[in-house]
N, C-alpha and C positions, 0 to 999 in steps of 0.2 A: 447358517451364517447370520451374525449379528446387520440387522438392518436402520440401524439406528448411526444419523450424520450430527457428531457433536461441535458446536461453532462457538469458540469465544468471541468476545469484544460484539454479542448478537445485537445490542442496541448502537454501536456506534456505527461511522460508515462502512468498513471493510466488513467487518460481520454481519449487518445490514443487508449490505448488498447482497451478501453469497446467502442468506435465507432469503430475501427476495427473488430471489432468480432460482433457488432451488422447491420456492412453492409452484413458483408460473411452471416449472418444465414440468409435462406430461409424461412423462415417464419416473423420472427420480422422485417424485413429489409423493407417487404411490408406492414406488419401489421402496422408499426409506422415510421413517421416521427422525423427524429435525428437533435435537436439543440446541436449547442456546443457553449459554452463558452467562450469566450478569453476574455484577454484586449486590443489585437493590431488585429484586420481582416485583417491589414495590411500585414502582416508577410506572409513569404512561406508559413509555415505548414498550415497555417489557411487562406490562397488560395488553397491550394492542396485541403484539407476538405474541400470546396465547391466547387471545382472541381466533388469532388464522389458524390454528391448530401445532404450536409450536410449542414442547416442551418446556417450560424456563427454568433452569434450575439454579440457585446460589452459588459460588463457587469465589476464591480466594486465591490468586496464582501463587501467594507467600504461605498458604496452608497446605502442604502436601496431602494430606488427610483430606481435605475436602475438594480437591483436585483428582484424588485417585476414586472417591463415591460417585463425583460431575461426569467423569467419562467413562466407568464401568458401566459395560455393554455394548461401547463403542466400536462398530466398523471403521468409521474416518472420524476425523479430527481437524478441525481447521481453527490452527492458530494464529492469532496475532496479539503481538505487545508492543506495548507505548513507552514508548522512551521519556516523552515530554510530560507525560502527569509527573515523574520522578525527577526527570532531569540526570539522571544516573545511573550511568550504564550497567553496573556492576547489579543493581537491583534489577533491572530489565533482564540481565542477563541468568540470573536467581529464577527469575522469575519462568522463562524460557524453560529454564534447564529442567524444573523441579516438573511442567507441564512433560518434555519429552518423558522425563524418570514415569510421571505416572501413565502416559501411553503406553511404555514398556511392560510396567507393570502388570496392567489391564488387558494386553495381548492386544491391541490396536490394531490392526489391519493395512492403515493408510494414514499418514499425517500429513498434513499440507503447511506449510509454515510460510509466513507471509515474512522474506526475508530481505536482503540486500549485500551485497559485495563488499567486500572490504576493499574503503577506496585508502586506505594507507598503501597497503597489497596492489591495486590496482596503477598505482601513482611509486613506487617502491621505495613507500616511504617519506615520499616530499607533500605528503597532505597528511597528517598522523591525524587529524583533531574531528573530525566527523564522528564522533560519538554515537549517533543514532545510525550511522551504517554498520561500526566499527561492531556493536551489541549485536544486531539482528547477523551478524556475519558468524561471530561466533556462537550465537546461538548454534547457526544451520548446523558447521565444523561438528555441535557437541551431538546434535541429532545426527549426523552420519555416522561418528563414531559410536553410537547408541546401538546401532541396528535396527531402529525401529524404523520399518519400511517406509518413506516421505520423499514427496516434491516439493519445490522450494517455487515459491510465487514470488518476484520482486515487481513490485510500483515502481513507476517511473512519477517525475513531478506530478504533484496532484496538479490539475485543471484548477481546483475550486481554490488551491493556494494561490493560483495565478491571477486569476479574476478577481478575488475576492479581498486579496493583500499588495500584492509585490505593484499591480498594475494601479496606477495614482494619477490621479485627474490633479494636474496642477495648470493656472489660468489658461481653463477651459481646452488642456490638452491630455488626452493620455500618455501616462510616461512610465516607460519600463526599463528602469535604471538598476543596470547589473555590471558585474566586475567583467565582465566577458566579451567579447567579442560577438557583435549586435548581428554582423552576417553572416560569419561561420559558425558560430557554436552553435550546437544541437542540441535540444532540449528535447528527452522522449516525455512526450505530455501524456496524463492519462488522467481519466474523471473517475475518480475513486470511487462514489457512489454510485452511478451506472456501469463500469464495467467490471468491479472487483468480481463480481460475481458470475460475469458471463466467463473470466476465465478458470475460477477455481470450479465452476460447472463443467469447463472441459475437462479440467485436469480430472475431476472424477471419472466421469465418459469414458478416459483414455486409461483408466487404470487396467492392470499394473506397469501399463505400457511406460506411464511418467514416473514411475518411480527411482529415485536418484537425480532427475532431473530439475532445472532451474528455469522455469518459465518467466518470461518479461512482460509483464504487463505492462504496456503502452500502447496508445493511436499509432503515433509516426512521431519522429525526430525533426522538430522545426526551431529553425533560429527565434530570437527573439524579434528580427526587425519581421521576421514571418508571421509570429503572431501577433504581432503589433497591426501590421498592414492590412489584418483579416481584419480586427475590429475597425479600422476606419472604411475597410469599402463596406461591409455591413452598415454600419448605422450612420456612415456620412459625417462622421467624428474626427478632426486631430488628435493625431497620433502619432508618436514617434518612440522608436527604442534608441538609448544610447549608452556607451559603455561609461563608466566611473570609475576611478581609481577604489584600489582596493579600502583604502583607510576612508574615504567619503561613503562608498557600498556600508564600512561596518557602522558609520557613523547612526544611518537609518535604525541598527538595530540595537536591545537589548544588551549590555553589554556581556552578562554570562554566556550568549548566544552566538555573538557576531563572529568570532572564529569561526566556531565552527560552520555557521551557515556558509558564511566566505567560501572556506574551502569547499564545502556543498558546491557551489557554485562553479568555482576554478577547476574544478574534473572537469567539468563539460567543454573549458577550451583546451582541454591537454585530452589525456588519456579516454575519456567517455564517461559518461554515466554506470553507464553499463559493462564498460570496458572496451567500448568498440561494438558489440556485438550486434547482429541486426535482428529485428524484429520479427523476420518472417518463420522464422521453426513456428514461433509460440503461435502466431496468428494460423498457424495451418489445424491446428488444434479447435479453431472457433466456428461453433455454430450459428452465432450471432454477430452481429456487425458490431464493432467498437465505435465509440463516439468519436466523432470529429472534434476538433478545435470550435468550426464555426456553429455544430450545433450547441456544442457545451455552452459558446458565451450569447446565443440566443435563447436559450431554458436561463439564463441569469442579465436578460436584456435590461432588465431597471437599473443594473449596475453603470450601463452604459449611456442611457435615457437622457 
């Protein structure tokens, strides 16, 4: 059996993560040998990563040719694609597909795709414009219909989006101004670079047991006046979450974006994130504890400061 775990996107954070967490575990670290993916070897990150003993090899997701040499040999495969370098679903989705064709190809064993729901589907139809859910959706749909054996990993909000963007220090208060509804709507948070990979580490573990299946990566489901209220008792800060009309929400953004983020947003007081589902299947899966809310924004406490 091929022992060899191939990881796109190895420098950025989803990819990151899951070779970080799959050197520290004492078991898979030895059992399997870890490719990563880049497009530059050149680069720091992707010298460091083969400095720890990680493979790196070049790869092109719009080159089928050099996508089908990156993964020959491959046991597993762990992909993810970016909607936002493009902007364009159709190329993301190019991009996805031509990855599954060369898994097949190559006789792959296990694909893990870092995916998300169609919230058009999800919503039946009264939110069509979510782009970066709508690609990674049809992505999964083409690798089912593929045959090529895969679990499906979905992110829930990044943490670092949260902290990092949405939440805004305005005269001397924290302010998390969203289209939604501040105490009921649920937001499944998750810290992309510390947990991506404690769960696509399960989903290995648990093979071929995951296979077909759609794991959720998230903490928990917390309102926004939730995590609003954690950062003031933490650091003794004003803070407040409050809801905003749709058209001021899109005002904050870019405008090729602000649809669709909107509707991003508007799932979570209708239909779900996720679609309703709860969190516990995937967490029965973990060997390791998921990050909290309150530890995520104390590892980024300067932000708060």
């Amino acid at each position: 059996m091929s022992n060899i775990i191939t990881v796109f996107g190895a420098t950025g954070n989803q990819g990151g993560s899951v070779i970080r967490s799959l050197l520290a575990d004492p078991v898979l670290s030895k059992e399997y040998k870890i490719r990563g993916i880049t497009r530059d070897v050149s680069k720091e990150a992707a010298k460091k990563l083969s400095s720890q003993g990680v493979d790196m090899v070049t790869a092109d997701m719009s080159s089928p040719s050099s996508l089908r040499d990156a993964i020959k040999g491959s046991h597993t495969v762990f992909l993810v694609t970016n909607f936002w370098e493009t902007m364009n679903k159709d190329a993301e989705v190019a991009q996805g597909k031509a990855v599954a064709d060369a898994c097949k190809e190559t006789g792959v064993k296990h694909l893990i795709f870092s995916s998300l729901r169609s919230i058009s589907e999800i919503t039946n139809g009264k939110l069509p414009n979510v782009s970066h859910f709508e690609g990674k959706a049809e992505i999964e749909q083409y690798i089912r219909d593929s045959g090529v054996p895969a679990t499906f990993v979905l992110a829930g909000l990044f943490m670092q989006g949260l902290s990092g963007g949405m939440i805004k220090k305005r005269d001397d208060v924290y302010m998390l101004a969203l289209p939604i509804d501040a105490e009921k709507s649920k937001i499944p948070v998750f810290d992309v670079e510390e947990d991506t990979g404690k769960f696509v580490k399960a989903v290995i573990k648990n093979y071929p047991n995951t296979i077909g299946k759609r794991i959720l990566m998230a903490t928990v489901y917390l309102s926004p006046k939730q995590l609003i209220d954690e950062i003031a008792q933490t650091f003794g800060v004003k803070a407040a979450a409050i809801q905003v009309p749709e058209d001021t929400f899109k005002s904050f953004l870019p405008p090729p974006v602000a649809q669709e983020l909107l509707e991003n947003m508007l799932v979570m007081d209708r239909e779900g994130y996720f679609g309703g589902e709860s969190l516990d299947e995937s967490h029965s899966l973990l060997e390791d504890n998921v990050t909290s809310w309150k530890e995520h924004i104390l590892r980024y406490k300067s932000l708060f400061a």
